[in-house]
N, C-alpha and C positions, 0 to 999 in steps of 0.2 A: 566370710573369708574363703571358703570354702572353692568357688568358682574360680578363683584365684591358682588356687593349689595346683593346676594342669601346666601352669606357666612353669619352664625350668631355672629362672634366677631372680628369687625374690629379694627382696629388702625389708626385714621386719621388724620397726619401733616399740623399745619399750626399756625398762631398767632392766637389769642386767639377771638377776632371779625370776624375773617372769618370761623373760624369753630362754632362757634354755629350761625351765620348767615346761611351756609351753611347747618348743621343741622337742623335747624328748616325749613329749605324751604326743603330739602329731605325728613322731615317725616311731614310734610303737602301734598308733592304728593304724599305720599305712603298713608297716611290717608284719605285724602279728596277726597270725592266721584268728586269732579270736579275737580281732580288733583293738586290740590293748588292756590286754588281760592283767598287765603290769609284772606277773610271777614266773609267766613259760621262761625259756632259754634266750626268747628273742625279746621278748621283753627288759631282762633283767642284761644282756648282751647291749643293749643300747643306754640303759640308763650308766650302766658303769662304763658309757663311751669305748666299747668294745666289739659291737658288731662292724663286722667286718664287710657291709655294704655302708657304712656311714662315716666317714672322714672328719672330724673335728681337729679346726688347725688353729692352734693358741697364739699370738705372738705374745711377745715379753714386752719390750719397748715398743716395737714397730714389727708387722710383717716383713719377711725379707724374700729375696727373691730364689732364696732355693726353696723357702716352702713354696713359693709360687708357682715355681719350675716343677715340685714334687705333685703341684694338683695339677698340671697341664699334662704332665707324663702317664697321670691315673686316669685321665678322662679324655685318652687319644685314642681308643680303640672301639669298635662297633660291641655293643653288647646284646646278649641273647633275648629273644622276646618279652622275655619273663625275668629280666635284670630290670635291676636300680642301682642307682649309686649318687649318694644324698652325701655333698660338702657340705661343711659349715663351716663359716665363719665368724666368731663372736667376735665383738669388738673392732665390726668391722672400721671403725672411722681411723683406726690404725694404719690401714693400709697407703703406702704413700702412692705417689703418682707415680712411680716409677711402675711400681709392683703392679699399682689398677690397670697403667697401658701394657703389662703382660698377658694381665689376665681376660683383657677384653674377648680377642678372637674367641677364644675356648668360653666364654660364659654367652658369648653373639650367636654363636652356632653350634650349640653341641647336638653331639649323637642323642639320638632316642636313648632314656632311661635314667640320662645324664640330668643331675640337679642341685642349683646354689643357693644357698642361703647366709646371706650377711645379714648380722644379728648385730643391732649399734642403740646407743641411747640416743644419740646425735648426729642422728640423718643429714643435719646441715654441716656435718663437717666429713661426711665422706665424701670423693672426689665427686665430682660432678660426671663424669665420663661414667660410672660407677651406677650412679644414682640413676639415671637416662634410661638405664638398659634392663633396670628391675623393675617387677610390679612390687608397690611400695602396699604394706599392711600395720598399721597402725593398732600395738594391743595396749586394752588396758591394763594397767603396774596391776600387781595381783600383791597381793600380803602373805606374808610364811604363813598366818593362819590360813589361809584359802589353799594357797600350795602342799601343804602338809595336813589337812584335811583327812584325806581317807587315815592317815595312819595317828590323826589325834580322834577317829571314830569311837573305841573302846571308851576314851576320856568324857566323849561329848555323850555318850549313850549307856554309862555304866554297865556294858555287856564287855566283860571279859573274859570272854567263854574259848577264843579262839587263839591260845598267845603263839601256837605255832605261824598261823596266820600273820601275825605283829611284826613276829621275827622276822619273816619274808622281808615283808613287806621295809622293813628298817635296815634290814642288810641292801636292800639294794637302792639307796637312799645315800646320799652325801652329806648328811646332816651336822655343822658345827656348832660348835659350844655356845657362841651368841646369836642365835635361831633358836636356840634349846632357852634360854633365857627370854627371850623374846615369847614365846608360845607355850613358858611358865606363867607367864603373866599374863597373856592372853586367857588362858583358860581358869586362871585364877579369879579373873573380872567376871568372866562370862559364868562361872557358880556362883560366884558372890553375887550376879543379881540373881538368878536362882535361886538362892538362901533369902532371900531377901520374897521375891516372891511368894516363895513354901513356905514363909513365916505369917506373911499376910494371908494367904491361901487356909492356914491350919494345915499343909498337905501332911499325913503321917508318915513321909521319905524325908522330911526337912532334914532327919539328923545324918542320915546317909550324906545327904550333902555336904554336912559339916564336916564328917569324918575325911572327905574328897577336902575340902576347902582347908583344913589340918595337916592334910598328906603334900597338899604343895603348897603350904609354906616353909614345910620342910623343906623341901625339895627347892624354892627358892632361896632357903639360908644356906642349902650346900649343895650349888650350883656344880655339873662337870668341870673336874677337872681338863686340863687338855691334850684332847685325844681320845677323853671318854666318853663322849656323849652317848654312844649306843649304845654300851655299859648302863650310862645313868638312866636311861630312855627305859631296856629291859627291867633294872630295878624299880622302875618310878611305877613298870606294867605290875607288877609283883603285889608292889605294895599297895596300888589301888585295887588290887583285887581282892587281896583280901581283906583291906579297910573298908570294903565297902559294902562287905555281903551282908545281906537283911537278914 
């Protein structure tokens, strides 16, 4: 994909959690002076859709044409050698036609620095005038296990040595209550064959395991409430840590 990325208005397929997961970690490397550290200012600036070179326009029902009017208005000026300024668009196949022949001129020819991104599951239903003018990147669906990853590390690797770290890392995270159920039972499967292994193995950790495989089924009978997930997420860090010291 890579070669791609010099183009300023792409088109990039996929569900709808893997492309702004995927988004936000490509313009964190392209932002962050330490490549996508995920923790600096600009890191944590773009994931909570906050830095202020990156434009994220939502629509509700359909785009309308004052947000359309508001990205032509940002991206009508020469910027300094050393500017960016990264649109996005999720859910692009919302856009009507009215909106796509606004937006054409300004996405045809923009200034140096200037960059679009239409984010859709359903490339065959964005307009075709749309479609024509992007290099089109095709990702693969990614799973909340994969996406959430680095910060179910402590889980997958019984090192809970770091929970300032965790916190970081979970505050700047958008994490809801059925993700949080979802990747209870992800990591409940993935020790249960573990347990299962370490039983046949003889390993002398097996019972660590158990204690881990005990702690989230707790944890699955009393799932977050709503709104608390990163409450449950910190408590659930707590208590594997110390359920599970040898």
């Amino acid at each position: 994909m890579t070669h791609y990325i010099q183009h300023p208005t792409q088109l990039w397929v996929s569900d709808q959690a893997t492309l702004e997961a995927k988004m936000i970690a490509y313009l964190q490397k392209k932002l962050c002076s330490n490549h996508g550290c995920t923790i600096c200012i600009t890191c944590t600036q773009i994931s909570s859709k906050d830095h202020p070179w990156v434009i994220w326009t939502t629509p509700e029902r359909s785009y309308t044409l004052e947000q359309i009017d508001e990205i032509i208005a940002q991206s009508a000026f020469q910027l300094d050698d050393h500017e960016q300024r990264f649109f996005i668009l999720p859910q692009a196949e919302r856009l009507t036609e009215q909106c796509s022949n606004r937006l054409l001129k300004t996405i045809e020819e923009p200034f140096p620095g200037y960059n679009f991104f239409f984010l859709t599951s359903r490339s065959q239903a964005l307009p075709i005038t749309i479609q024509s003018r992007c290099v089109v990147t095709r990702l693969k669906a990614t799973t909340n296990f994969e996406i959430y990853k680095e910060l179910l590390q402590p889980f997958l690797s019984l090192q809970f040595s770091h929970p300032v770290n965790f916190i970081k890392q979970l505050e700047n995270l958008d994490i809801k209550e059925q993700e949080t159920k979802e990747l209870l039972d992800d990591l409940y499967e993935h020790w249960a064959d573990k347990l299962k292994e370490a039983i046949k193995n003889q390993d002398p950790h097996a019972h660590v395991i158990e204690k881990l495989i005990i702690i989230l089924q707790n944890a699955l009978h009393n799932p977050p409430m709503t709104g608390g997930a990163k409450i449950f997420w910190k408590n659930l860090y707590i208590h594997a840590h110390h359920g599970t010291k040898i």
